[in-house]
C-alpha positions as CSV (number, residue, x, y, z in Angstrom):
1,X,-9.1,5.6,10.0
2,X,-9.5,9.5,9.7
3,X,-11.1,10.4,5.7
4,X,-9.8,13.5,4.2
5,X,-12.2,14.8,1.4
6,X,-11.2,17.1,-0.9
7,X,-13.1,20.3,-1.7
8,X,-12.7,20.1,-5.5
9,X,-14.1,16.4,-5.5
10,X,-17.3,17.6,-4.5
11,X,-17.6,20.0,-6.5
12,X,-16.5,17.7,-9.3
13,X,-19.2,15.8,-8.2
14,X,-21.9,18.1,-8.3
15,X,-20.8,19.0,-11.8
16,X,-20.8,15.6,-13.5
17,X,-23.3,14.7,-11.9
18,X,-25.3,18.0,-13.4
19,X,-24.0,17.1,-16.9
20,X,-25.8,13.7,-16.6
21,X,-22.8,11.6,-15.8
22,X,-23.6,10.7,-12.2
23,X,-24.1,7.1,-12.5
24,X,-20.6,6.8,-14.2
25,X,-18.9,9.1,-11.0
26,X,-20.7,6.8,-8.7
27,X,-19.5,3.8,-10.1
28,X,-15.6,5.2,-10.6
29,X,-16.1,6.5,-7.0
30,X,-17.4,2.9,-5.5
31,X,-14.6,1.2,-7.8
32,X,-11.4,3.5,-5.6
33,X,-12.9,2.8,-2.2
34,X,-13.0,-0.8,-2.4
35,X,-9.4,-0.1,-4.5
36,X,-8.3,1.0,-1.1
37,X,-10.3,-1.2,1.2
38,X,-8.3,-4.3,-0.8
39,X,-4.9,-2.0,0.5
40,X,-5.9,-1.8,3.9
41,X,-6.9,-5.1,4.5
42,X,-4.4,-6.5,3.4
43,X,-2.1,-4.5,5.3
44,X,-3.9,-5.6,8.2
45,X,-3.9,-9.5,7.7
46,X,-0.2,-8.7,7.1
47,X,0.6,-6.5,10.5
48,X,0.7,-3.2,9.1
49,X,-1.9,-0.4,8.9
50,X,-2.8,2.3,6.5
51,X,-4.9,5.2,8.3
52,X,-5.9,7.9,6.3
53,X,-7.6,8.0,3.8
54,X,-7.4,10.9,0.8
55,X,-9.9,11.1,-1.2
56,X,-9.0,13.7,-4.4
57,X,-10.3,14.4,-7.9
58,X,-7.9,12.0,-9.2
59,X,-8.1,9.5,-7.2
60,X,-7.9,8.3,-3.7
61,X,-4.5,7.4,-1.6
62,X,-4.2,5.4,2.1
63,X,-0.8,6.9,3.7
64,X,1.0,6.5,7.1
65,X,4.2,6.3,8.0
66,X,6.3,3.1,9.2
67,X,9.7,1.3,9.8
68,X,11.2,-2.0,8.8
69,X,8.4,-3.1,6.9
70,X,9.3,-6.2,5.0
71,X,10.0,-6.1,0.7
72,X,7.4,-9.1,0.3
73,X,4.5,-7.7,2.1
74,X,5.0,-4.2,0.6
75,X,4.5,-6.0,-2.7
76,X,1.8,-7.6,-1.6
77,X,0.2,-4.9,-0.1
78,X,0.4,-2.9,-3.7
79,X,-0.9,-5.5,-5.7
80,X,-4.4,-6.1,-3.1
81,X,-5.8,-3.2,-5.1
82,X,-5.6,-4.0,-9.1
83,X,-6.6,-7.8,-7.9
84,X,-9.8,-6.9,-6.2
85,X,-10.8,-4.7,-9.3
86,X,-9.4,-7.8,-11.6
87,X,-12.0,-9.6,-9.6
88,X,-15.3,-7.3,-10.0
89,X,-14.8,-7.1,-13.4
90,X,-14.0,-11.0,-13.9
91,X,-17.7,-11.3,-11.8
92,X,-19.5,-8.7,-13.6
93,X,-18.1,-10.2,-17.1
94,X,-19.1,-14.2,-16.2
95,X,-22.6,-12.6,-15.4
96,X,-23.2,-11.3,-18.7
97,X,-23.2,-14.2,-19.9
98,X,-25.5,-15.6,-17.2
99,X,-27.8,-12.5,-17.5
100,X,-27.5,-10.7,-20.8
101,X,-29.7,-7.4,-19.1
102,X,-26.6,-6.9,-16.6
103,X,-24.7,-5.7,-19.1
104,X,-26.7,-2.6,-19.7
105,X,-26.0,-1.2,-15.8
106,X,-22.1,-3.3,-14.9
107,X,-20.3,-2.2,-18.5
108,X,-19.7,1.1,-16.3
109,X,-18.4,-1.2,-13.6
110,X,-16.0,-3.3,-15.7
111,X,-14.8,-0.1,-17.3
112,X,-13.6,1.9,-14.3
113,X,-12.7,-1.2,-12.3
114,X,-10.7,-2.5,-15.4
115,X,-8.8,1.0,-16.0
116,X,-8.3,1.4,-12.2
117,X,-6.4,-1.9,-12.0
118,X,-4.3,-0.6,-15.4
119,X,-3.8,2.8,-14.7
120,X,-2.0,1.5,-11.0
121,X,-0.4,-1.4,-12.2
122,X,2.1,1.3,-14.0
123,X,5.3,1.4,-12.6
124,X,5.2,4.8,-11.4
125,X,5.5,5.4,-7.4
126,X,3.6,6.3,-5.8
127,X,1.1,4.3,-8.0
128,X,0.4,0.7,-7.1
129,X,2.6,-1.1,-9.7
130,X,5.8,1.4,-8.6
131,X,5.4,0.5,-5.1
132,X,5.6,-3.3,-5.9
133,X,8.4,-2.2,-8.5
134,X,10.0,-0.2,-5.6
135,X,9.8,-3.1,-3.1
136,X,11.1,-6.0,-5.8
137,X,14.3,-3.8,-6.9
138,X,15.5,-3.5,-2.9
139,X,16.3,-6.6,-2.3
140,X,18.9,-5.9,-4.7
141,X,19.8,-2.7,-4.1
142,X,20.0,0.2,-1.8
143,X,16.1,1.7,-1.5
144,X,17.1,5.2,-1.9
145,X,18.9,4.9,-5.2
146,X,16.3,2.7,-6.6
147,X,13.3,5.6,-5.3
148,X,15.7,8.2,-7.1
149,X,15.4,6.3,-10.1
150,X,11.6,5.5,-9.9
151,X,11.0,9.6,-9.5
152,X,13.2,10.0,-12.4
153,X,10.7,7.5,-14.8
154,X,7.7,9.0,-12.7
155,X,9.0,12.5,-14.6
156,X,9.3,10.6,-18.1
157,X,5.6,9.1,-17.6
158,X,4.2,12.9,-16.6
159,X,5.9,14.0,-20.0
160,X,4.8,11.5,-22.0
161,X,0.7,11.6,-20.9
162,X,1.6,15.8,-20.8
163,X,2.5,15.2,-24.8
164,X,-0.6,13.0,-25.2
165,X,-2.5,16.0,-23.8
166,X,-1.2,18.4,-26.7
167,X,-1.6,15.6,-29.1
168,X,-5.8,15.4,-28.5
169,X,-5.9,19.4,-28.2
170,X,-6.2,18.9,-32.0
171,X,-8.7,16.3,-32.1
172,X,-10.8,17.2,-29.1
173,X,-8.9,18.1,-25.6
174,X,-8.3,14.6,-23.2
175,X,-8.4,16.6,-19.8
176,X,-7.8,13.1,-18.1
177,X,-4.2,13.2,-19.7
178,X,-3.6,16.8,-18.4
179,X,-4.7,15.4,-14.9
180,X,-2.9,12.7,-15.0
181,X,0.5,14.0,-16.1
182,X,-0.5,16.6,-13.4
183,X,-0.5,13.8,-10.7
184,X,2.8,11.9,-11.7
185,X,4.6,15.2,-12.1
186,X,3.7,16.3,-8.4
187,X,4.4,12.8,-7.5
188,X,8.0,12.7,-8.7
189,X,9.2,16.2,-7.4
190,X,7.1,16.7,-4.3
191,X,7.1,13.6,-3.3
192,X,4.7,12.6,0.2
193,X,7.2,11.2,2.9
194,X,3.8,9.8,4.6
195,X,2.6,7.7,1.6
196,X,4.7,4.2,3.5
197,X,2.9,1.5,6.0
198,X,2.3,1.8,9.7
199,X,3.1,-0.9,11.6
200,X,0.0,-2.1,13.6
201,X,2.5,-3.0,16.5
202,X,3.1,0.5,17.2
203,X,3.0,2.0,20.6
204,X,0.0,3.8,19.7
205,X,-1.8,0.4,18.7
206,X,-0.5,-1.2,22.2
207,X,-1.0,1.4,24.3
208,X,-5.1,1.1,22.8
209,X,-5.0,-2.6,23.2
210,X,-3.8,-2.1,26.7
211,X,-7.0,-0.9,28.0
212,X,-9.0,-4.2,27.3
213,X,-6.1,-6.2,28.4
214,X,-3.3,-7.6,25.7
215,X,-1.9,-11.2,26.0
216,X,1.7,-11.7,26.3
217,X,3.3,-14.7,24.2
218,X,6.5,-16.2,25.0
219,X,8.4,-17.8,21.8
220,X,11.7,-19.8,22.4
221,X,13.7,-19.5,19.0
222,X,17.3,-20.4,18.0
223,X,20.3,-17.8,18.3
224,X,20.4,-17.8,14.6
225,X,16.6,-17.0,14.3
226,X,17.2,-13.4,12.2
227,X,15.2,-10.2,13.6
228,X,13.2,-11.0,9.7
229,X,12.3,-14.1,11.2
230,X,11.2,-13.2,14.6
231,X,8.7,-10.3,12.7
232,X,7.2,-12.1,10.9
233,X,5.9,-14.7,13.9
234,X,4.2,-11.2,15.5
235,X,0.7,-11.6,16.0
236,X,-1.3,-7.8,16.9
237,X,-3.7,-9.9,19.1
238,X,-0.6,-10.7,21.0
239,X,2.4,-8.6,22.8
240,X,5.2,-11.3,22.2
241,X,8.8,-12.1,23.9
242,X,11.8,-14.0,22.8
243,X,13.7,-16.2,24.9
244,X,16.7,-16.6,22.8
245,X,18.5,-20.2,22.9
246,X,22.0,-21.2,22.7
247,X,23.3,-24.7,22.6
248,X,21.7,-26.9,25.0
249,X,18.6,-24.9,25.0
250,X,20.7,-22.4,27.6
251,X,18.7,-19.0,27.5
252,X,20.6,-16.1,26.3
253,X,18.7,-13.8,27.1
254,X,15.2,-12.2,26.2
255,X,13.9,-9.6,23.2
256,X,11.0,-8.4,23.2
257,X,8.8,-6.6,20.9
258,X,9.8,-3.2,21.0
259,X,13.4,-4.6,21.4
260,X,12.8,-6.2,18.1
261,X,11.9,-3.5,16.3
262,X,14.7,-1.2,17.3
263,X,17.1,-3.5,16.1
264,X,15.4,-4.1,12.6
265,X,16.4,-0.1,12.4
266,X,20.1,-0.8,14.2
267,X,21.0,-3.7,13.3
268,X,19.1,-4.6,10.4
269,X,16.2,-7.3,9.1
270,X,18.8,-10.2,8.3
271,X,21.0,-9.5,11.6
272,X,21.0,-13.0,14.5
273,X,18.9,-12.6,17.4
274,X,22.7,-13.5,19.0
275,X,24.2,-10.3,17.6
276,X,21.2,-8.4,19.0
277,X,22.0,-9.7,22.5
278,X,25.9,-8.8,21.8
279,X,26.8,-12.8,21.6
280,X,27.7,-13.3,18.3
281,X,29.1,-10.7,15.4
């Protein structure tokens, strides 16, 4: 996983950290990393891979770039991150009561792991709760219309917080709101075509696996065993082949892994083995 850093976080950090606020940046900062850590392994129990890591002054994103990942698992994926922070806080809240003292050093904890799991849980892409959002509304209907849509309330989010940062300009100025409408607003227009899933079954992935050896699997599966069906028996530990049965268990021939995957793209997830292999329509 390759770590992008960038040169206004550290010298955030440096700064808060000279205004006496470093055990607050620390805990926010520990809080995103294992944010992200929930992502990516979760994307890996799931076949997929997220591989770099950004690291920025609002924030921290894992992107990559993948086809044919499947609705459920996207959603799943998303969600990995608020649930983990759910969790610390849940922990550090049952030990207060256990040991009143913690609360003086974990309220900092609860605070930035409880507004971490908020903040992404809106349903803004390319924010946790909008990828889940995203994922849920294209099983209905087409992905691209739905993404045009979600950039389209991703603007009327950036406006809103934008008008929230006018609002405390007469009270005391809320720089987190500027930021923040900053972020959604970059989001929406300019959006990042590599913030998707890589599929761990990539040649790239193989072709590593290769060089300490990587077991083949054959499966024997029904004709009207969908290519959705046959992804999700994939294994990484594994490089696996379909022998495709008609009636009578007669072979009709065998697909493959890479075969598989090009016809998620040609064919589509929901598309028969059979119509892969040209015997059925």
């Amino acid at each position: 996983m390759k770590l992008k850093i960038s040169p206004l976080l550290i010298i955030m950090a440096f700064t808060v950290t000279a205004l006496g606020y470093g055990y607050e940046f620390f805990c926010y900062a520990v809080t995103i990393i294992l944010h992200e850590m929930a992502h990516a392994e979760a994307s890996r129990r799931l076949g997929y891979t997220l591989n770099v890591i950004k690291l920025m002054p609002h924030g921290a994103s894992l992107t990559g770039a993948f086809e044919g990942v499947r609705q459920s698992d996207e959603v799943l994926i998303a969600l990995a991150g608020p649930a983990i922070n759910v969790i610390i806080a849940v922990v550090c809240v049952a030990l207060w009561w256990l040991v009143p003292a913690s609360y003086f050093f974990t309220e900092v904890i609860v605070t930035s792991n409880v507004c971490t799991a908020v903040f992404n849980l809106f349903p803004i892409f390319p924010l946790d709760g909008g990828r889940a959002l995203l994922a849920l509304l294209s099983r209905k209907f087409k992905r691209e219309k739905v993404y045009k849509v979600m950039r389209i309330v991703g603007a009327v989010f950036a406006l809103v917080f934008a008008s929230l940062f006018v609002a405390t300009l007469f009270i005391g100025a809320n720089f987190s709101f500027a930021a923040i409408a900053v972020f959604i607003f970059v989001s929406a227009v300019f959006p990042d075509k590599n913030s998707k899933y890589q599929r761990l079954y990539s040649m790239a992935y193989r072709t590593e696996k290769l060089r300490k050896g990587l077991a083949v699997r054959e499966i024997m599966v029904s004709a009207d065993t969908t290519v959705l069906q046959a992804m999700r028996m994939l294994n990484s530990a594994y490089f696996y082949r379909f022998n495709v049965m008609g009636e009578n268990f007669t072979s009709l021939g065998i697909i493959d892994e890479l075969k598989l995957e090009a016809a998620a793209v040609k064919f589509g997830n929901n598309s028969p083995l059979k119509k892969v292999l040209g015997n059925g329509d």
